[in-house]
N, C-alpha and C positions, 0 to 999 in steps of 0.2 A: 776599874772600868775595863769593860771586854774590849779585846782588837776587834773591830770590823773591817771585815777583808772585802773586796773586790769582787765581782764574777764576770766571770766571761760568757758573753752571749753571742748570739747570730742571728743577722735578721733578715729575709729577704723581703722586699716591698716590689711593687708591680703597679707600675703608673699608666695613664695613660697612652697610647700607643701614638696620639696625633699629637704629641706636646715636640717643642722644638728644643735645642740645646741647653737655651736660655732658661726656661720656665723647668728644666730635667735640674741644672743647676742651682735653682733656687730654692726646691725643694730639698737639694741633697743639703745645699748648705745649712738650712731652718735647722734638720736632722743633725747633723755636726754640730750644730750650736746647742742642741736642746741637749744632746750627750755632754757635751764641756760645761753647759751651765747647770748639772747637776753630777760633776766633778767627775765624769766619765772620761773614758780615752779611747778613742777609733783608733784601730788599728790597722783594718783594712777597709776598705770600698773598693767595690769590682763593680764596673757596668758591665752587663752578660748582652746587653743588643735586643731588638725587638725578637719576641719569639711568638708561637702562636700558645695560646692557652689549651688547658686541656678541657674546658668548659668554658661556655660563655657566661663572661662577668659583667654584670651591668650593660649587654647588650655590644660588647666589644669579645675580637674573637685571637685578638692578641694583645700583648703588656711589650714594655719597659722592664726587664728585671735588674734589679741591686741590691747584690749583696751587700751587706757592714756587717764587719765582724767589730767587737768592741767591749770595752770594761767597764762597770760602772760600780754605785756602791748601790741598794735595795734601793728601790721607788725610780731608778733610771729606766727603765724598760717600760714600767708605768707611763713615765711623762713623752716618752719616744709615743707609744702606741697611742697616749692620746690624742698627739700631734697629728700620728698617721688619721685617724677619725676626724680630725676635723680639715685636714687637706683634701680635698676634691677631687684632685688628680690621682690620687692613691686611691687604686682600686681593690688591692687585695695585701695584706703583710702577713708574715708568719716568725714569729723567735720564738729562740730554743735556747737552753742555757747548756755551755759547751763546758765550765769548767766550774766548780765551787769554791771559797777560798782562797781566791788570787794573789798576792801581795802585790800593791800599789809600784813595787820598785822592779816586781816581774815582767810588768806590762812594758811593753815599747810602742810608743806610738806611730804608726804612719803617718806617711807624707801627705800633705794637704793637696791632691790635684786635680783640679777641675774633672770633669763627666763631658769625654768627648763622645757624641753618636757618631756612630760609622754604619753606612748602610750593609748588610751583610746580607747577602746573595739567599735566596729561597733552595731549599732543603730541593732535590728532585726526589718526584716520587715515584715510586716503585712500579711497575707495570701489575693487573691484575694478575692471581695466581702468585703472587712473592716471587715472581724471578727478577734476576737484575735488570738492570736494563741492556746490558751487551746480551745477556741468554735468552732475553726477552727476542731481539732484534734477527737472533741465530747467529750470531756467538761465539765463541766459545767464555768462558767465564775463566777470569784471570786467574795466577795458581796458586795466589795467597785464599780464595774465594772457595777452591775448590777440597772438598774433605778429601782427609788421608785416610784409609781403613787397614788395617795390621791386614796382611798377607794372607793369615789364618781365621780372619773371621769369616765365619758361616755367612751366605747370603739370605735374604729373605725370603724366602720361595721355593729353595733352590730343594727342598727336601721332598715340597709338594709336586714339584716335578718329576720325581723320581718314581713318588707315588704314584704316578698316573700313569708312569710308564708300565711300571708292575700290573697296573691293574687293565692297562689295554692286551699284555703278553697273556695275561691271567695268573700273574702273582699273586702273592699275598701281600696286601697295603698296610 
């Protein structure tokens, strides 16, 4: 009889954006259990926080995102995704297989810790034109912000200038 190994996958799912702590938890938990009850082992969960989508999904214009990274043996990913399909709140999942071949004794499981929401403060956006907002304002633009150019480099222009000057003395351009 062959070894069957483990694989390591990663999944991110995208809930609801109006769901509250509680109903975020119940979810992840169902998820957790459907991994262990098909002899799977989570290793990580990351809540990433509301963010906005890059297209609108089912008429909403941001998710819930959560990462799980996790091992399972064939048909786990199956039984996760068709959980995801018939959850509600799941608006969008994506998994990827990170590793082939795992050994059961490689895997270390994570810590079991609830999914806390924390409100996180809205991105500021940029002024038209892509300036920052200090260069936007007049400015000056901080000096992490601002490019260095070697000493020796050529400027853009700076030849057509030259040109023109020739050509007003009556040089040759």
């Amino acid at each position: 009889m062959a070894a069957v190994f483990m694989r390591e996958y990663e999944t991110i799912y995208i809930l609801r954006p109006d769901l509250g702590e509680q109903e975020v938890n119940q979810i992840a938990t169902r998820i957790k259990s459907v991994i262990r009850g098909q002899k799977g082992k989570l290793v990580k969960q990351e809540f990433w926080g509301k963010r906005r989508l890059a297209y609108e999904i089912r008429r909403h214009l941001k998710g819930c995102y959560i990462l799980l990274q996790y091992a399972g043996y064939p048909g786990t990913v199956e039984e996760v995704e068709r959980n995801f399909k018939m959850l509600e709140p799941v608006i969008k999942f994506q998994t990827v297989k990170l590793r082939d071949k795992v050994a059961e004794a490689d895997v270390v499981e994570g810590t079991d810790q609830p999914i806390v929401l924390l409100e996180q403060p809205e991105p500021e956006e940029k002024p038209a034109g892509g300036e920052s907002p200090v260069t936007a304002a007049g400015g000056e633009a901080p000096a992490e912000a601002k490019a260095e150019e070697p000493e020796d480099a050529e400027q853009p222009g700076a030849d057509n200038e030259e040109q023109d000057k020739d050509k007003e003395e009556g040089g040759e351009g």
